[in-house]
PDB file of N, CA, C and O in Angstrom:
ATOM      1  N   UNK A   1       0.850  -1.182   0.000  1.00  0.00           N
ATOM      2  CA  UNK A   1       0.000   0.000   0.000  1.00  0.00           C
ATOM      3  C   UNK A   1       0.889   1.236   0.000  1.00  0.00           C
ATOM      4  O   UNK A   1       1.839   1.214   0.782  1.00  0.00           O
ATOM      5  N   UNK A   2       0.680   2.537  -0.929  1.00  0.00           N
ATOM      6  CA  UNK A   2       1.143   3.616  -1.091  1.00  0.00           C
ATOM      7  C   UNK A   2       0.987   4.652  -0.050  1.00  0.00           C
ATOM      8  O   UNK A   2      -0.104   5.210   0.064  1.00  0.00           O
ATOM      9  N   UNK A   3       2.167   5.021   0.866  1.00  0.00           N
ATOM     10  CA  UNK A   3       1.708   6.207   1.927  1.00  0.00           C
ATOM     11  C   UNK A   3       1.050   7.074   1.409  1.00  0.00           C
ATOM     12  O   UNK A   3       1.163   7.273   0.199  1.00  0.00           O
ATOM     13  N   UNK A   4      -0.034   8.011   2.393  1.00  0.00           N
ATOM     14  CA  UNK A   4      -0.450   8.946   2.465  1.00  0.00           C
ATOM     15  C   UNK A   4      -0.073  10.012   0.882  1.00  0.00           C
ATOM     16  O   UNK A   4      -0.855  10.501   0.066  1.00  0.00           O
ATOM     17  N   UNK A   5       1.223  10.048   0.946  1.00  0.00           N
ATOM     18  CA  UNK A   5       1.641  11.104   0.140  1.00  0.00           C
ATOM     19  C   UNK A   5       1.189  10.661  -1.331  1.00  0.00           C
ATOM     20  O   UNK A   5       0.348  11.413  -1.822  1.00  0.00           O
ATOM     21  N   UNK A   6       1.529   9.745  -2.006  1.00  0.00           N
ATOM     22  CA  UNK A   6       1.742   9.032  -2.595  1.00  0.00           C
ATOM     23  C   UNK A   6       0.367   8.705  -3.217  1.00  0.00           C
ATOM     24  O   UNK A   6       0.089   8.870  -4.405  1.00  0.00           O
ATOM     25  N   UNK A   7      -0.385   8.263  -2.350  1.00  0.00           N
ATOM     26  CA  UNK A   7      -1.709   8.265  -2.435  1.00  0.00           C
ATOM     27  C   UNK A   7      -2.594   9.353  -3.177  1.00  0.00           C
ATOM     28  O   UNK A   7      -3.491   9.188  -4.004  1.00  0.00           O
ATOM     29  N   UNK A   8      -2.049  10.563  -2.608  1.00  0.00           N
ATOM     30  CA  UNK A   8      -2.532  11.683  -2.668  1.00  0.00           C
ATOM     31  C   UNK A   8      -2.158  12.037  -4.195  1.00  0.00           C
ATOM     32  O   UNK A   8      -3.113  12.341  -4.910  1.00  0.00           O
ATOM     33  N   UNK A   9      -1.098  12.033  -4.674  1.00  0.00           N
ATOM     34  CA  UNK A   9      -0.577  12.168  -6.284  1.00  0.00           C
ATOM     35  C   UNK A   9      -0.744  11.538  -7.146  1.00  0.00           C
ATOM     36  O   UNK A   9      -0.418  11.677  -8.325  1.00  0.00           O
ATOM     37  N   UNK A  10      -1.471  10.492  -6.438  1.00  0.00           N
ATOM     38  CA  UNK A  10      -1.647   9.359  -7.543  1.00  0.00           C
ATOM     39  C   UNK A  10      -3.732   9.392  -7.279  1.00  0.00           C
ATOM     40  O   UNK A  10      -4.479   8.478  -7.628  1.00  0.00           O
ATOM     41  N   UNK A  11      -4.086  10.450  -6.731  1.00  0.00           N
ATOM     42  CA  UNK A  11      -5.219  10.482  -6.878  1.00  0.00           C
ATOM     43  C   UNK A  11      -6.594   9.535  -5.703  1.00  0.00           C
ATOM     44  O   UNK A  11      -7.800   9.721  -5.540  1.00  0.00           O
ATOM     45  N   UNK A  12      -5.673   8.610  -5.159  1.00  0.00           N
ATOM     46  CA  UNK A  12      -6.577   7.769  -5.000  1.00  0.00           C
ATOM     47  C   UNK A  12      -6.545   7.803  -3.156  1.00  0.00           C
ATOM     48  O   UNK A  12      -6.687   6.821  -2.427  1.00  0.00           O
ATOM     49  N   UNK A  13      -6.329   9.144  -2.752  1.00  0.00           N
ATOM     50  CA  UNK A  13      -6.211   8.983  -1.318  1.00  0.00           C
ATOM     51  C   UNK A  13      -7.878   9.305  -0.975  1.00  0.00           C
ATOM     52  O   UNK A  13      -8.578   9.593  -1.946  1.00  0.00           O
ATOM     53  N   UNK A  14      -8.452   9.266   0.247  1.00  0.00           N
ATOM     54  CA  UNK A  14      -9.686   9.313   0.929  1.00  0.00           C
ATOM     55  C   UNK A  14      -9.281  10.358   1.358  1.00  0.00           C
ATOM     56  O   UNK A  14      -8.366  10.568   2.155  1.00  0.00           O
ATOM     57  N   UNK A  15     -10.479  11.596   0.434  1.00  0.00           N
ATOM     58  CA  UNK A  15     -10.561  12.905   1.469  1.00  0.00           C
ATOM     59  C   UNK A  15     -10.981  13.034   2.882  1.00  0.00           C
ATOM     60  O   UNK A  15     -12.166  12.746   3.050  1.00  0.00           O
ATOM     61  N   UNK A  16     -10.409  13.345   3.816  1.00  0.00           N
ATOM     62  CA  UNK A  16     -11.361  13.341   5.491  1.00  0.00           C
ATOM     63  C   UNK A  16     -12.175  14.411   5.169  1.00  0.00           C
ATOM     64  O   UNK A  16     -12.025  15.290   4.321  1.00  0.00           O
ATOM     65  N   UNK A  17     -13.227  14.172   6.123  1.00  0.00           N
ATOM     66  CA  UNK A  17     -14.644  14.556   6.459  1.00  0.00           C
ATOM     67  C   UNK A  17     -13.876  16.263   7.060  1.00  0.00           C
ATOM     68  O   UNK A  17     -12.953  16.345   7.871  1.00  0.00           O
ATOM     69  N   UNK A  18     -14.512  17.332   6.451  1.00  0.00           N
ATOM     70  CA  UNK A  18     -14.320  18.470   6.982  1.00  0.00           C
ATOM     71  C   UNK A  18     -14.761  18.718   8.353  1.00  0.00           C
ATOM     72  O   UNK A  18     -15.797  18.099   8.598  1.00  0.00           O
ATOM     73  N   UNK A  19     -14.320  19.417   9.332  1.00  0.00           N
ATOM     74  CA  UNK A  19     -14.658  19.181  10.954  1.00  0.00           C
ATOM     75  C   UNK A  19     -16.049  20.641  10.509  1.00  0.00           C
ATOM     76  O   UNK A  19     -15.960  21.501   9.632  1.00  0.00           O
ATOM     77  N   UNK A  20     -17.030  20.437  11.365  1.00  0.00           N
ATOM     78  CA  UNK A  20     -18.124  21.449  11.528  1.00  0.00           C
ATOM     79  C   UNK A  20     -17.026  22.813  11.712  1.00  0.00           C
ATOM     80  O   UNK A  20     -15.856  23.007  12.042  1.00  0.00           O
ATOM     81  N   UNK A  21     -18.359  23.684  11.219  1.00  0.00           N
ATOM     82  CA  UNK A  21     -17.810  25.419  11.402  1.00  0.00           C
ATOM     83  C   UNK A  21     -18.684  26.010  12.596  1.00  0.00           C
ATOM     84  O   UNK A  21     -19.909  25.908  12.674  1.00  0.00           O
ATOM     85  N   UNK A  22     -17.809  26.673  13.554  1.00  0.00           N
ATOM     86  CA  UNK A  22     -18.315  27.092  14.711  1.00  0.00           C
ATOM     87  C   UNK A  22     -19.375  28.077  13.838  1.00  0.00           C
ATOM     88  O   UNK A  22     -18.890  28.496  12.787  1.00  0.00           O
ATOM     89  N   UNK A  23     -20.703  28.484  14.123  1.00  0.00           N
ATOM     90  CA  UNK A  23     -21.144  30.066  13.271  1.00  0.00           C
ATOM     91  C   UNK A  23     -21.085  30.862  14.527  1.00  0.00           C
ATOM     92  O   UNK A  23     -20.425  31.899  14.604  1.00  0.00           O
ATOM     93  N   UNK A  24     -21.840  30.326  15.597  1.00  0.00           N
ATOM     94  CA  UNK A  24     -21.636  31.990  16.823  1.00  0.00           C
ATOM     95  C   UNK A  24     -21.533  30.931  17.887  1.00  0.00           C
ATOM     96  O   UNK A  24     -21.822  29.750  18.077  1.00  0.00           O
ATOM     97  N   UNK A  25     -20.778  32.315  18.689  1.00  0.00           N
ATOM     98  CA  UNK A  25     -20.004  31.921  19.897  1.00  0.00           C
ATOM     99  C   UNK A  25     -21.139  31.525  21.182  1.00  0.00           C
ATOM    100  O   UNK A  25     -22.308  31.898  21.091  1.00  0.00           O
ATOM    101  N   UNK A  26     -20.760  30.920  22.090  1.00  0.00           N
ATOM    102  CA  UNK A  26     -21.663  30.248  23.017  1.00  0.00           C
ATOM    103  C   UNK A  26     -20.970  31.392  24.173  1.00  0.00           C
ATOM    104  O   UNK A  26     -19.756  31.547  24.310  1.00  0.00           O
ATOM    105  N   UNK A  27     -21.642  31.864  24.668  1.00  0.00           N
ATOM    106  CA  UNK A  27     -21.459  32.328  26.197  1.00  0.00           C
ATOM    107  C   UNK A  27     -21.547  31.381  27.093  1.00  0.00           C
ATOM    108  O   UNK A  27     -22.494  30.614  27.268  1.00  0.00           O
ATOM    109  N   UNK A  28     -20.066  31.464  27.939  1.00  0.00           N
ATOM    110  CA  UNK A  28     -20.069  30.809  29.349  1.00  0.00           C
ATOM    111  C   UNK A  28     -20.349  31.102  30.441  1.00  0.00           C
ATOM    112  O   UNK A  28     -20.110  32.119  31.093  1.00  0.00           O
ATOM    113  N   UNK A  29     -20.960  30.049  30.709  1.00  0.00           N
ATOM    114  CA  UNK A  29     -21.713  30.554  32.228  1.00  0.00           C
ATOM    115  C   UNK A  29     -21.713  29.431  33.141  1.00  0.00           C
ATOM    116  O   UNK A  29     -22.497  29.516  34.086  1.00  0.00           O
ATOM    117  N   UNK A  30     -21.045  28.470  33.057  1.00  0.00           N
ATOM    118  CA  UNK A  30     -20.331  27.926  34.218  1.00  0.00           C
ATOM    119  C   UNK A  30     -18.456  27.508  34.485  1.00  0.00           C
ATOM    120  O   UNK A  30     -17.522  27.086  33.804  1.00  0.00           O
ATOM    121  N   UNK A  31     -18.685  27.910  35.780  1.00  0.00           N
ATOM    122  CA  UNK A  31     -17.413  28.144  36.437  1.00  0.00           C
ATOM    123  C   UNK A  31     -16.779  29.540  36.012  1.00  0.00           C
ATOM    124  O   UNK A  31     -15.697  29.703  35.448  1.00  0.00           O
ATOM    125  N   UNK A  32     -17.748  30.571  36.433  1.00  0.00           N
ATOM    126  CA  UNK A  32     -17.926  31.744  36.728  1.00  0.00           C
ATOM    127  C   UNK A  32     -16.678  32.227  38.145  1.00  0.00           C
ATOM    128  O   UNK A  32     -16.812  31.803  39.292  1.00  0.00           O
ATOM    129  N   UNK A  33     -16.387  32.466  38.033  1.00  0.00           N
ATOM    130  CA  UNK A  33     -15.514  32.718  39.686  1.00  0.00           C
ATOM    131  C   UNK A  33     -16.456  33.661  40.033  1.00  0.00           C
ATOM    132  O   UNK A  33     -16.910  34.586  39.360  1.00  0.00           O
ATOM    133  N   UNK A  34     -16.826  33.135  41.776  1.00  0.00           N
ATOM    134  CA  UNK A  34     -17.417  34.391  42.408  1.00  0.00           C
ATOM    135  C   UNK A  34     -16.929  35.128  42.619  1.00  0.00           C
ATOM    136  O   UNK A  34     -17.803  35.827  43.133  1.00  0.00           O
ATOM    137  N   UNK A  35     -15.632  35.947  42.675  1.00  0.00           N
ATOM    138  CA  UNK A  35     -15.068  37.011  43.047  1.00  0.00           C
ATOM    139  C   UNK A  35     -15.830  38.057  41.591  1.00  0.00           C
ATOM    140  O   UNK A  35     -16.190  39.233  41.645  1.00  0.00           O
ATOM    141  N   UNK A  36     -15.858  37.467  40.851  1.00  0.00           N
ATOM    142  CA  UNK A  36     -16.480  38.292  39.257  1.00  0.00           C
ATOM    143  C   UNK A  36     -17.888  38.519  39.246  1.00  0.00           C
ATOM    144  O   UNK A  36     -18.540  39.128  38.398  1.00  0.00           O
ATOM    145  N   UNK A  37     -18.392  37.799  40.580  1.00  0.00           N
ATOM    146  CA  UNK A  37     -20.146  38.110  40.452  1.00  0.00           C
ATOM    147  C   UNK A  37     -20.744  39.256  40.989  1.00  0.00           C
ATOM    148  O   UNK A  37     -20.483  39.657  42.124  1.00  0.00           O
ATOM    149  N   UNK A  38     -21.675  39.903  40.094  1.00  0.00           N
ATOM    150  CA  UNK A  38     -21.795  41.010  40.020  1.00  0.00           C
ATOM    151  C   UNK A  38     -21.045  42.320  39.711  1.00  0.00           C
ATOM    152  O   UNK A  38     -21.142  43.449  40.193  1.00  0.00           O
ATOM    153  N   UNK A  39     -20.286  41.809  38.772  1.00  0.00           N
ATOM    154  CA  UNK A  39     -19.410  42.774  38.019  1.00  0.00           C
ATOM    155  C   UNK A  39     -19.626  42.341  36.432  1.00  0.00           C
ATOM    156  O   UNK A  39     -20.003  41.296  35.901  1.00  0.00           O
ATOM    157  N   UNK A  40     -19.161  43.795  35.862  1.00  0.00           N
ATOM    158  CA  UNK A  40     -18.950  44.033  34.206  1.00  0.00           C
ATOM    159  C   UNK A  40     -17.023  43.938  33.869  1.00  0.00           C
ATOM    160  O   UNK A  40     -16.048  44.288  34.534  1.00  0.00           O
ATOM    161  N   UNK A  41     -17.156  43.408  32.766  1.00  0.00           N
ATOM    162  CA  UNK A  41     -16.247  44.400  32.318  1.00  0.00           C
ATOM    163  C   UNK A  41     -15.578  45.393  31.442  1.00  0.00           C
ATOM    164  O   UNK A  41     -15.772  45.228  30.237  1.00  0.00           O
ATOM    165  N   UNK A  42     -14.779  46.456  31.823  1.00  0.00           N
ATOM    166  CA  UNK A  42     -14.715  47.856  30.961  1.00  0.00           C
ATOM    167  C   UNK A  42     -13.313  47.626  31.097  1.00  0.00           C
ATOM    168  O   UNK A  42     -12.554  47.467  32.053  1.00  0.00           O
ATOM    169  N   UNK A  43     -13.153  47.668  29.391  1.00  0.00           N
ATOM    170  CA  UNK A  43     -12.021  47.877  29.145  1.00  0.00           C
ATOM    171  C   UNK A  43     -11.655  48.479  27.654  1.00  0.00           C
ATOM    172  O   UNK A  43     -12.525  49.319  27.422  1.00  0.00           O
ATOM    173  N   UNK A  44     -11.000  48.427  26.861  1.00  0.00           N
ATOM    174  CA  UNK A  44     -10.065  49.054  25.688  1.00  0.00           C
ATOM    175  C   UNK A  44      -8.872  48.933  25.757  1.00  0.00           C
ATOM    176  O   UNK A  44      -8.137  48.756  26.728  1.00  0.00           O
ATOM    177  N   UNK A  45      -8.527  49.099  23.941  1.00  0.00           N
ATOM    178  CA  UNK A  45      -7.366  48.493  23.564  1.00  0.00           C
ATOM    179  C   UNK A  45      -6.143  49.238  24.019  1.00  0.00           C
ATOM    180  O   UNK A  45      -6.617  50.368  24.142  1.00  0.00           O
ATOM    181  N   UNK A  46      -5.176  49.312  24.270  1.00  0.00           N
ATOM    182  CA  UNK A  46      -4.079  49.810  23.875  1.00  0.00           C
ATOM    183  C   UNK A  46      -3.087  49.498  23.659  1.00  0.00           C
ATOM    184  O   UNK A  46      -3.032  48.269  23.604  1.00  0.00           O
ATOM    185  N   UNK A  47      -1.565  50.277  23.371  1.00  0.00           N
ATOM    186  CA  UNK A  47      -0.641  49.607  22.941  1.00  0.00           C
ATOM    187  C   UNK A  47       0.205  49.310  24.383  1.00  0.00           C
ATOM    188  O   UNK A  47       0.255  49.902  25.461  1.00  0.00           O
ATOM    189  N   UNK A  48       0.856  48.062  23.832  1.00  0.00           N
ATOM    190  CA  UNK A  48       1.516  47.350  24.898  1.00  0.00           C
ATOM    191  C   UNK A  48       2.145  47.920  25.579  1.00  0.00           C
ATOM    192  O   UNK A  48       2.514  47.236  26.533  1.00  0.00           O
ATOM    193  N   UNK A  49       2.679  49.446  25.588  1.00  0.00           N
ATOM    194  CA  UNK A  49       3.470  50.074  26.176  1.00  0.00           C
ATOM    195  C   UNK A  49       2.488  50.618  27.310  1.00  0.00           C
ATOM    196  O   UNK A  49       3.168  50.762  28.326  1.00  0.00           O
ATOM    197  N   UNK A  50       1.347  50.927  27.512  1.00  0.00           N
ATOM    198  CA  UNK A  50       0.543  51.069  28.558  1.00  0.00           C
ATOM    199  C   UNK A  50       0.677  49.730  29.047  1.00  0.00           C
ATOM    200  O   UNK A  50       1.325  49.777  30.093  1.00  0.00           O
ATOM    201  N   UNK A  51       0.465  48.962  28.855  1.00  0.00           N
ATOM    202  CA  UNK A  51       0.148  47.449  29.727  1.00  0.00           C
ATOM    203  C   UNK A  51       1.543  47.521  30.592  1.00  0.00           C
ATOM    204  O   UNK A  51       1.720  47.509  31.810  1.00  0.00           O
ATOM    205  N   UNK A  52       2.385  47.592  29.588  1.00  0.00           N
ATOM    206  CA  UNK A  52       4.065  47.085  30.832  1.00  0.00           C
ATOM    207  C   UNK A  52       4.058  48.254  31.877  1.00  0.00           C
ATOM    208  O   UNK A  52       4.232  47.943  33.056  1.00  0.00           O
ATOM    209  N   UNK A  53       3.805  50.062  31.430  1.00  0.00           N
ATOM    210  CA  UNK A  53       3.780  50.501  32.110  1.00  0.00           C
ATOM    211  C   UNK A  53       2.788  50.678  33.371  1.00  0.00           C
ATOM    212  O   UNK A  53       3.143  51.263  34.394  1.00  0.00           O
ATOM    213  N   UNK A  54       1.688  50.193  33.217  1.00  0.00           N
ATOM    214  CA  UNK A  54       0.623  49.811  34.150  1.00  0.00           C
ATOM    215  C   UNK A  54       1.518  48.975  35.164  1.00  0.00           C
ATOM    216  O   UNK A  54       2.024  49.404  36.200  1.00  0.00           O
ATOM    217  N   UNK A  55       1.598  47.780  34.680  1.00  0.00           N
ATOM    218  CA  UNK A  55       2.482  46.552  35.323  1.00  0.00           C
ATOM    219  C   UNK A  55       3.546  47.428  36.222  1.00  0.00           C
ATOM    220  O   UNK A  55       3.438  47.516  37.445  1.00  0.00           O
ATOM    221  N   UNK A  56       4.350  47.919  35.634  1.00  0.00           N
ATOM    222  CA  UNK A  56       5.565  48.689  36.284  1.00  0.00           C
ATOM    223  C   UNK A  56       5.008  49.641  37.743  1.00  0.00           C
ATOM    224  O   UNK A  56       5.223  49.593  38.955  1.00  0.00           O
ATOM    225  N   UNK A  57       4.336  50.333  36.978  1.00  0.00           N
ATOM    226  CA  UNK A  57       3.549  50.973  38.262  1.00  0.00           C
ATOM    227  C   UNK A  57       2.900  49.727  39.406  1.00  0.00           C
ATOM    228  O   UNK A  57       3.362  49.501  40.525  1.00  0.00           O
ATOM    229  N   UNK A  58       2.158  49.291  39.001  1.00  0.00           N
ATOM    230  CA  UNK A  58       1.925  48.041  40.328  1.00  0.00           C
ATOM    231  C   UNK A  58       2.810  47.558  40.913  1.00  0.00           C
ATOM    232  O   UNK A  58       2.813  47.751  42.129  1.00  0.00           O
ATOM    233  N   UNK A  59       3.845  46.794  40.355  1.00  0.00           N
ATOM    234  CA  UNK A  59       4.762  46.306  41.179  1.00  0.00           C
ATOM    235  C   UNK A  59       5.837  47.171  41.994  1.00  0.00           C
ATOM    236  O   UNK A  59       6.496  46.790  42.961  1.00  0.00           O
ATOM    237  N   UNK A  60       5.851  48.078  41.545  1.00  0.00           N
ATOM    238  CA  UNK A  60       6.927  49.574  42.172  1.00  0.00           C
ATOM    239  C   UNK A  60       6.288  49.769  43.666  1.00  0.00           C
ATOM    240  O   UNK A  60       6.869  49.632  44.742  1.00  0.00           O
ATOM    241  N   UNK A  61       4.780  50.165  43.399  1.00  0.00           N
ATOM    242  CA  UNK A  61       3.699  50.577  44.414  1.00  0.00           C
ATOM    243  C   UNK A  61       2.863  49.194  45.294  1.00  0.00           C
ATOM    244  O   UNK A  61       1.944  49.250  46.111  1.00  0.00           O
ATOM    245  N   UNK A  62       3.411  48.315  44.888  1.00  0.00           N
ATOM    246  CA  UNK A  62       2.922  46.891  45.482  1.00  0.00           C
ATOM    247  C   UNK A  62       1.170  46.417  45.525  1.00  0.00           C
ATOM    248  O   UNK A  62       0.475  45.841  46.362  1.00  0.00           O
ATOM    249  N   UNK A  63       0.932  46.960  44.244  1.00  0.00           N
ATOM    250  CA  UNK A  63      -0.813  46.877  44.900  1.00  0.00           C
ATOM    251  C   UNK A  63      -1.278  46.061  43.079  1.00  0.00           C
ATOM    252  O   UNK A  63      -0.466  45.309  42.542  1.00  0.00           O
ATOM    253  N   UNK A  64      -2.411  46.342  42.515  1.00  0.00           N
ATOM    254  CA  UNK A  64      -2.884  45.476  41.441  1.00  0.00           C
ATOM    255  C   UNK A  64      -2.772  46.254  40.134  1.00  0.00           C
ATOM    256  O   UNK A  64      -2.049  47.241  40.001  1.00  0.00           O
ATOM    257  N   UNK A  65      -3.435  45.805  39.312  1.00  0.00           N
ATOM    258  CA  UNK A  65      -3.604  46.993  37.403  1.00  0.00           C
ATOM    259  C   UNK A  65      -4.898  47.106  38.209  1.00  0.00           C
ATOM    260  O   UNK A  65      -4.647  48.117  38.866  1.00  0.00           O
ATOM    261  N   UNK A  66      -6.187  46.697  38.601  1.00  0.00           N
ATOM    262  CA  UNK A  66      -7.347  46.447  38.490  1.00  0.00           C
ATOM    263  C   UNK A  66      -7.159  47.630  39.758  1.00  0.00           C
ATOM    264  O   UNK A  66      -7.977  48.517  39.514  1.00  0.00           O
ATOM    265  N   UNK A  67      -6.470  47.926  40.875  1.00  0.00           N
ATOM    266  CA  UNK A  67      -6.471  49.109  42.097  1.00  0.00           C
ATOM    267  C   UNK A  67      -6.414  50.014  41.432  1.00  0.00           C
ATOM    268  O   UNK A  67      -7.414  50.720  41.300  1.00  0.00           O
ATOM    269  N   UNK A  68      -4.821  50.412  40.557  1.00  0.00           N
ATOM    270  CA  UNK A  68      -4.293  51.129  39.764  1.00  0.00           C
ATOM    271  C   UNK A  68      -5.731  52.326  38.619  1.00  0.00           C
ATOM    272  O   UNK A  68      -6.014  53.519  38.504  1.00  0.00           O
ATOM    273  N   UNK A  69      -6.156  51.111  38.100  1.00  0.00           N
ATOM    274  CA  UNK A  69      -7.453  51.492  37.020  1.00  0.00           C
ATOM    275  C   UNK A  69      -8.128  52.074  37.511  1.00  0.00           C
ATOM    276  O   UNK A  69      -8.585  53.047  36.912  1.00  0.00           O
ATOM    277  N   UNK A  70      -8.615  51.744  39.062  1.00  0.00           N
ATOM    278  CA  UNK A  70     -10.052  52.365  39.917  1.00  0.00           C
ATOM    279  C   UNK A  70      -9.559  53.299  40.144  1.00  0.00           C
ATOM    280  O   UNK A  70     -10.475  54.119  40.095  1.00  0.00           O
ATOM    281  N   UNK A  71      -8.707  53.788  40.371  1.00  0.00           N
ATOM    282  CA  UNK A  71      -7.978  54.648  41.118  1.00  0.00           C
ATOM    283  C   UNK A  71      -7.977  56.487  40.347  1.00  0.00           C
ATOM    284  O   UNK A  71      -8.171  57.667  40.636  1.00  0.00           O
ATOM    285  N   UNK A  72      -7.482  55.268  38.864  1.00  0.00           N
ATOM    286  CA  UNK A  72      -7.592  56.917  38.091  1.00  0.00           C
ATOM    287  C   UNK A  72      -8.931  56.680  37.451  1.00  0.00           C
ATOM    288  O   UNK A  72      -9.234  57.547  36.632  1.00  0.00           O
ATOM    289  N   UNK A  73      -9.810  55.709  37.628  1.00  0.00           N
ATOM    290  CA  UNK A  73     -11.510  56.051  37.029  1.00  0.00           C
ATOM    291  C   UNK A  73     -12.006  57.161  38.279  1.00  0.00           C
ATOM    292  O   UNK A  73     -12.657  58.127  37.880  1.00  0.00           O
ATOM    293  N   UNK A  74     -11.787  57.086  39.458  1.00  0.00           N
ATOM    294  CA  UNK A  74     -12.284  57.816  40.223  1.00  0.00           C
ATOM    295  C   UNK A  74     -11.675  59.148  40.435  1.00  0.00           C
ATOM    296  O   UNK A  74     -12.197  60.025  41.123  1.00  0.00           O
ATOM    297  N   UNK A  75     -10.463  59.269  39.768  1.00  0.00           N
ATOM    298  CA  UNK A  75      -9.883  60.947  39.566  1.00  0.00           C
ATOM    299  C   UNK A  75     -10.222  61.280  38.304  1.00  0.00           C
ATOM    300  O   UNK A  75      -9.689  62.312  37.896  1.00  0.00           O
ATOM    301  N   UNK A  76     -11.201  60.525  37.301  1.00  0.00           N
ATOM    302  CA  UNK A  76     -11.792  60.921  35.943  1.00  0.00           C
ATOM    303  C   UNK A  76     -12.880  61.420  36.099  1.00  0.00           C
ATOM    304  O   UNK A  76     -13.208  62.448  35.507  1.00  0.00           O
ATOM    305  N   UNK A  77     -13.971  60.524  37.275  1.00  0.00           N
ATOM    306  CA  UNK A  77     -15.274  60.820  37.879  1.00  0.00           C
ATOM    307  C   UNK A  77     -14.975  62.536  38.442  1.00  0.00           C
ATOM    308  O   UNK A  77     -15.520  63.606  38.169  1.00  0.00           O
ATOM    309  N   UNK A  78     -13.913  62.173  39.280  1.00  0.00           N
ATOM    310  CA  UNK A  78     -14.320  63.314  40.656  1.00  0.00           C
ATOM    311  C   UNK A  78     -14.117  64.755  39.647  1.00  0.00           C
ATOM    312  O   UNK A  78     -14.834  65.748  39.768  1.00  0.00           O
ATOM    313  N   UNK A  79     -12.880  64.618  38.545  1.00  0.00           N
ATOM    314  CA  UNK A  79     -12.623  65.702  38.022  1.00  0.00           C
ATOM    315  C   UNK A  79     -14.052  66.100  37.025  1.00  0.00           C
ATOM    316  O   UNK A  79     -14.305  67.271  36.745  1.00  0.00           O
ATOM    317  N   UNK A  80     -14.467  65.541  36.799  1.00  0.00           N
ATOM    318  CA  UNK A  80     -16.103  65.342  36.193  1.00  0.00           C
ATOM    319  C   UNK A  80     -17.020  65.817  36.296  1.00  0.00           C
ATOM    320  O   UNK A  80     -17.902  66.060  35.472  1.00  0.00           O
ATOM    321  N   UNK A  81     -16.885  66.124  37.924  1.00  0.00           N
ATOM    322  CA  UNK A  81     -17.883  66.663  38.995  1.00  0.00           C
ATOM    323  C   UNK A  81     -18.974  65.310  39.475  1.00  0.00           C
ATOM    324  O   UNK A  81     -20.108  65.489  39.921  1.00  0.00           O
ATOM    325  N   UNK A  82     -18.202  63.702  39.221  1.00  0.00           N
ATOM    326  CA  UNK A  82     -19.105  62.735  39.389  1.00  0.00           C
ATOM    327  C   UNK A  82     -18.839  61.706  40.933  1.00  0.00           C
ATOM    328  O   UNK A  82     -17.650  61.540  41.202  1.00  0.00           O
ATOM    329  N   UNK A  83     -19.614  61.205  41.668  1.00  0.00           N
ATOM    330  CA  UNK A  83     -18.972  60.629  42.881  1.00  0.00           C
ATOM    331  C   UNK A  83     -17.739  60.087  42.899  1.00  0.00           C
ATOM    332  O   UNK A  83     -17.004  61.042  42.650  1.00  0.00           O
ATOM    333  N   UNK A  84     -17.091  59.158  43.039  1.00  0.00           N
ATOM    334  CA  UNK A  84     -16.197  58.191  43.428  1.00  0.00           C
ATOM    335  C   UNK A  84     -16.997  57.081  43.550  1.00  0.00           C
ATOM    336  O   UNK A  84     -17.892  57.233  44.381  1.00  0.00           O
ATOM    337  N   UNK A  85     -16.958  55.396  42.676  1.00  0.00           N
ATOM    338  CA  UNK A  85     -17.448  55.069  43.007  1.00  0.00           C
ATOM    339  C   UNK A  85     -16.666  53.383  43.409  1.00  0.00           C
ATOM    340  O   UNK A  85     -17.130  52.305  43.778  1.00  0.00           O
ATOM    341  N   UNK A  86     -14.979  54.004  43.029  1.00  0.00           N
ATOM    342  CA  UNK A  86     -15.041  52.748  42.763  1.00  0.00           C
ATOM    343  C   UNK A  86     -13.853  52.328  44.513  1.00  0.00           C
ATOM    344  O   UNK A  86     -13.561  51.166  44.797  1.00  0.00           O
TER     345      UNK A  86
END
């Protein structure tokens, strides 16, 4: 019998069965972590040079990105004239 390859050039290999096409995405909803319940999330893109510098700042100041973020959403609010909420 002719390998795979061989097979294939000489015409007589067995096409495989194409695998299904995902069309839309399934939302997950189990194994949710409760620490995430009752929260959204807000975010946007940027370039990687915010991310390391985010990072940099946390670890300098010993605290999280996610402290860091609240931190200046609530000096975006207050300058706003909006509560503090986070």
């Amino acid at each position: 019998m002719a390998n795979s390859l061989q097979a294939a050039l000489d015409g007589s290999a067995v096409e495989a069965t194409p695998k299904p096409v995902r069309t839309k995405l399934v939302a997950k909803t189990k194994g949710k972590k409760p620490s995430r319940e009752g929260t959204v999330l807000v975010g946007a893109h940027f370039s990687p040079d915010v991310q390391k510098q985010l990072r940099m700042l946390a670890a300098e100041e010993g605290t999280t990105n996610r402290a860091l973020i609240a931190e200046a959403l609530n000096l975006l609010f207050m300058k706003k004239g909006k509560d503090a909420i986070l």
